[in-house]
N, C-alpha and C positions, 0 to 999 in steps of 0.2 A: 504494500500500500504506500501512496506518495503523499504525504502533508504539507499544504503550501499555505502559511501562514503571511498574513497581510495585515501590515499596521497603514491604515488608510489616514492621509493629510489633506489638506488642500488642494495644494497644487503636484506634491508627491505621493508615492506611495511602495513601503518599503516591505519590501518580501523575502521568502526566506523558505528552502525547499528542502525536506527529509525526508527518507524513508522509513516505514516498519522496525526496520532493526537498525536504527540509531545513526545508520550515514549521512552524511549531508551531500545532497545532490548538487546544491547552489547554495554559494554563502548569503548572507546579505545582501542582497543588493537593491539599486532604487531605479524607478518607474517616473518616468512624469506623470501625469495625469492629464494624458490626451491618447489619441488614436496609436501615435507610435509608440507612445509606453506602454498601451494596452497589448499592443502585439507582442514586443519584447518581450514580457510578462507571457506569452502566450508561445512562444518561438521556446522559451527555457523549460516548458512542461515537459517532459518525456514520457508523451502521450504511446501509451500500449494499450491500452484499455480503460476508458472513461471511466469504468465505475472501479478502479483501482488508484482512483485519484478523490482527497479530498481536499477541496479549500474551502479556508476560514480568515475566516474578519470580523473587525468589532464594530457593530452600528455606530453610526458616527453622522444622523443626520442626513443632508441631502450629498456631504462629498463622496458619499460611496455609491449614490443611484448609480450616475453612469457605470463604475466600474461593474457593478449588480449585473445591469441589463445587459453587457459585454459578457460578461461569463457565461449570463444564463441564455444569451443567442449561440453561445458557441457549447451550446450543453454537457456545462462541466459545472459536477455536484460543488455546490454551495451551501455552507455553514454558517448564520451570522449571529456571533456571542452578542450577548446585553452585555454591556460596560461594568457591570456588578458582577457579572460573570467571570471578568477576564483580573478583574481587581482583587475577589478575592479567590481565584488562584494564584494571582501573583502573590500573595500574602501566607499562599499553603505553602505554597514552591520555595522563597528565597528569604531570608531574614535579613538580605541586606535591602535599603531603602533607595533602588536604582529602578528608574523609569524612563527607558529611549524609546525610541522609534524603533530601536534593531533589534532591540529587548524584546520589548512588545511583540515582533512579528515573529520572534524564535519561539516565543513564552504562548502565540494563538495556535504555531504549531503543535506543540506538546499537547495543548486541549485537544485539540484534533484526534490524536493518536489517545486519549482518552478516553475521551468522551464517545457515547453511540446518540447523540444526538442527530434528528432526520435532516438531510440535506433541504436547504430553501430550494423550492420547486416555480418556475418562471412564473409569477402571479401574470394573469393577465390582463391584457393592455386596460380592458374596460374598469380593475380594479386599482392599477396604476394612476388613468387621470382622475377615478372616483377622490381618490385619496387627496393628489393634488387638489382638486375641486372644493371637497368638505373644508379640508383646511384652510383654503384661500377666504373660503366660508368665512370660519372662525375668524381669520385675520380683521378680516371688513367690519363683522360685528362687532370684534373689539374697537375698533376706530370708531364705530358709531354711540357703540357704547359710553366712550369717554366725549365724545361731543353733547350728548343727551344730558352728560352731570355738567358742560361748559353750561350749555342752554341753562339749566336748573340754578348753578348759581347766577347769570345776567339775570334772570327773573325775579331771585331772591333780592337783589339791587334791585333793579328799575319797576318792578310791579309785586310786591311779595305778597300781596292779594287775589292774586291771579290764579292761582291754586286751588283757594279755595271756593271758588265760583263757575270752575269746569271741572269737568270728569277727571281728565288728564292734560299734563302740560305737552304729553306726548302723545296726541290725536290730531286729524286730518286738520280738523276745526281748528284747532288752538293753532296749530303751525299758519293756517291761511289767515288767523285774525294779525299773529303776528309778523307777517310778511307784508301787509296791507299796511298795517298801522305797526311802525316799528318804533315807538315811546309811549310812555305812560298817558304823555299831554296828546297826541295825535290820537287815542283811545277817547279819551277824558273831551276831547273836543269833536270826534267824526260826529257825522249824523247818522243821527237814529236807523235811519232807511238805508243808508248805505252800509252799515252796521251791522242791520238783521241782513242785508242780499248775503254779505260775506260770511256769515256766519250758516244761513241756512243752504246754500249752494254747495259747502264744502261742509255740512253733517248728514245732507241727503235730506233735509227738512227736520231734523230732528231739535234744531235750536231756532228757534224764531225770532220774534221780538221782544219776547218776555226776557229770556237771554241774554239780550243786547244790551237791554236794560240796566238790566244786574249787573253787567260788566263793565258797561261806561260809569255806571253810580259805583262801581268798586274802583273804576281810576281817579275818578271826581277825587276818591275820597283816601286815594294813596300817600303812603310816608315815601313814597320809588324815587329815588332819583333818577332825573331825566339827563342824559348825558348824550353828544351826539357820539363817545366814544364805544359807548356802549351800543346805542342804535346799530350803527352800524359793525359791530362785533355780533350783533345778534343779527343779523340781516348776512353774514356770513358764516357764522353756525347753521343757520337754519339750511343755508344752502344746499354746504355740504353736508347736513342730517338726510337730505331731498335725497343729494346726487348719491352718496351710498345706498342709500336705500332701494333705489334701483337697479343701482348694481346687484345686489344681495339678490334683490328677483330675479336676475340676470343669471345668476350664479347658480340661483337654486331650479332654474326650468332647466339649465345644463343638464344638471344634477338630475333630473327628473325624467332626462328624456335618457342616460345612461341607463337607470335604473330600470324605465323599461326596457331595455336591452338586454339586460340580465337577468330581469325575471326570478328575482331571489324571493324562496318563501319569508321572507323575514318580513316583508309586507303583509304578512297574513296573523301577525300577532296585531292585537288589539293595543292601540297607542302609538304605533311605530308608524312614524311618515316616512315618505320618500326623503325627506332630509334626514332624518335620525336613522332611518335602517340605512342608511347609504354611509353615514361615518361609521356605523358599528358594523358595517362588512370590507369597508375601506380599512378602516383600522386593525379588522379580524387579519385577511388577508387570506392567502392558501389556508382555510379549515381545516385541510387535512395535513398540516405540521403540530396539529397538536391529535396525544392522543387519548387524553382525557378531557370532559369537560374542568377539572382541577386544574391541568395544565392550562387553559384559555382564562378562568378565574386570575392566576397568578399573572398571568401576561398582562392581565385588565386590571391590576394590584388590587385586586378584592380579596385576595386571602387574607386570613386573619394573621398576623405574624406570631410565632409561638415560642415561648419561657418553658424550658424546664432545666432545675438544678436536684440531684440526689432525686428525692424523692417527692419532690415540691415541683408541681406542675399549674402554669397560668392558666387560668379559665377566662378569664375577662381583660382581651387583647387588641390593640388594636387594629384596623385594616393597614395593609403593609403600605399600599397606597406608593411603590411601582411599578413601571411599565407605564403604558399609555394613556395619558391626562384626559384625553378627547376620548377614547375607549371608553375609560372608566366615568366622563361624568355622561355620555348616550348612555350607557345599561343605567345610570342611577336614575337618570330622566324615564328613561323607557319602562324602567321598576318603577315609577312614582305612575305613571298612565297607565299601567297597565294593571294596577291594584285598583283605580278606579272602575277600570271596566269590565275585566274576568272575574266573574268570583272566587273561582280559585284559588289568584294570586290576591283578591280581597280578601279571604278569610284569612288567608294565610298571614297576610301582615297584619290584619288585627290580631291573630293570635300570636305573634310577636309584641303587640303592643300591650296585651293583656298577660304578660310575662313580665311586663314592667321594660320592656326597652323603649330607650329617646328614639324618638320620631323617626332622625336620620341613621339610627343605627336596625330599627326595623326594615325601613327602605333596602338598607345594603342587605338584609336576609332575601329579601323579595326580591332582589339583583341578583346574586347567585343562585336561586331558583332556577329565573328566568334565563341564568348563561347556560343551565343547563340543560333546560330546554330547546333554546337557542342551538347548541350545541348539536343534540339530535337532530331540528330539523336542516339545519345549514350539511350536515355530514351525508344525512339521508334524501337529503331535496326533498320533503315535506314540509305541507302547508301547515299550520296549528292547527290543532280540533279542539274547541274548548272540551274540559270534562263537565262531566255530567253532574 
């Protein structure tokens, strides 16, 4: 068997090639990280039989896709440690405190020749841009996310009334009154009529004049500072709240028209949208690299982490909490919807909660449940059938 261990960099990447019985084929040596490095790396294999060959590497992010998708078009078995993996081997392995690049890709080999860990098998392309997509997802939200709390304190200056006289500060309404009228005083002075148009045009008639009312006699009667720095600080928040937000629909019809391409039962559990079953299969990845539902648990750092000394074993532990951040909070969202809607997984988390656990610690029981069902039907291409 041939172990070719890979400490992935940036712009490098440093490899390191043994056999079975302890020979070194190739020392150390380094790769750039483009098309010729790839090959080079590919030219030094002494290829006799694909599957007497294993390589391994440690995720590291987006610097290894390329190299990924290079190996696995030229289909040769790939391994890719978790960073926690390869750390605390290093720490069984050597007592001295040395951490290279040449280290590294000597020390991924050795795991290789250890470990019977399953080769990463080519996920494909539709689960690749999936993944891209969700994420890109996340990014955008977060960005709009923190514009929403910008919006929230200019309001708390210039109108801090304003709250309490609408639903929400973050509805169609509230955005079209403050785009029209971007200060306290241009509120506090429009008129009445052109007041209720703006108001009822962008709630779908749900605010009228009674409304209008209430809102201009709430600026009448504001402590807001009127600032024109402000105005227009809020007249460019709101914008970009607008211009994201269309993106995100943009992102997510992507997302939506992938998903019907795939055709995953994961759409068939009660809760799970096309945006949430698409990061919790984007993020699952090849299903069949795990072979328990335990194992996909720990990937999604839902397991519980566990204490025992002598004789003294913890019972009340926390979730290990890692692996996959995006993973793990889609099953805690998809455990919180989906306890609403199956009874199943409703009794079942009240009967957690009737045990005496916090809210959010019943949630995570009904998340492991559900990875475990999850689990069967992603493996078996089955739809869910509620039980009876």
């Amino acid at each position: 068997m041939i172990y070719i261990g890979i400490d992935v960099a940036k712009d490098k990447h440093d490899c390191f090639i043994v056999n079975s019985d302890g020979e070194v084929i190739k020392d150390v040596f380094t790769i750039k990280n483009n098309i010729k490095g790839f090959k080079t790396l590919l030219n030094a294999i002494p290829i006799s039989s694909k599957e007497d060959i294993k390589i391994g590497l440690e995720a590291t992010g987006h610097y290894s896709i390329n190299l990924i998708r290079f190996l696995s078009d030229n289909q040769l078995p790939l391994i890719i440690f978790n960073p926690l993996q390869t750390n605390l081997f290093r720490k069984a392995h050597t007592l001295r405190k040395t951490k290279t690049d040449k280290t590294d890709a000597k020390l991924i080999a050795l795991m290789l020749s250890s470990s019977d860990l399953k080769p990463h098998l080519n996920i494909s392309y539709h689960l690749n841009e999936l993944k891209s997509l969700t994420r890109h997802r996340s990014r955008i939200k977060e960005q709009s996310s923190k514009l929403k709390i910008s919006l929230s304190r200019i309001i708390d200056i210039m109108f801090p009334e304003l709250p309490s006289v609408v639903y929400s500060i973050n509805q169609k309404s509230t955005y079209a009154l403050l785009k029209k009228f971007t200060s306290t005083d241009a509120i506090a002075n429009a008129h009445l009529t052109k007041l209720t148009t703006v108001l009822r045009n962008s709630s779908k008639g749900k605010y009228g004049k009674e409304k209008a009312t209430e809102i201009r006699d709430a600026a009448r009667n504001s402590i807001g500072t009127n600032s024109p720095a402000l105005s227009f600080e809020l007249s460019q928040t709101l914008r970009l709240i607008t211009l994201l937000a269309s993106e995100i629909k943009t992102i997510e019809d992507e997302i939506k028209a992938l998903m019907n391409k795939i055709q995953s039962p994961i759409l068939s559990v009660p809760g799970i949208s096309h945006t949430l079953g698409s990061i919790i299969i984007a993020e699952i990845g090849d299903i069949n690299r795990f072979d328990t539902p335990s194992q996909l648990l720990a990937y999604a750092g839902l397991d519980p982490s566990t204490y025992e000394s002598g004789k003294f074993k913890a019972t009340n532990t926390r979730m290990v909490k890692r692996g996959s951040p995006y993973l793990r909070w889609a099953l805690l969202e998809a455990a919180r919807l989906i306890s609403m809607r199956d009874k199943t997984f409703k009794d079942y988390y009240h009967k957690k909660k009737s045990e005496g656990k916090h809210y959010f610690v019943a949630r995570s029981h009904v998340a492991k449940k559900l990875v475990r069902v999850l689990f069967h039907l992603l493996t078996n291409n089955k739809e869910f059938v509620a039980q009876s």
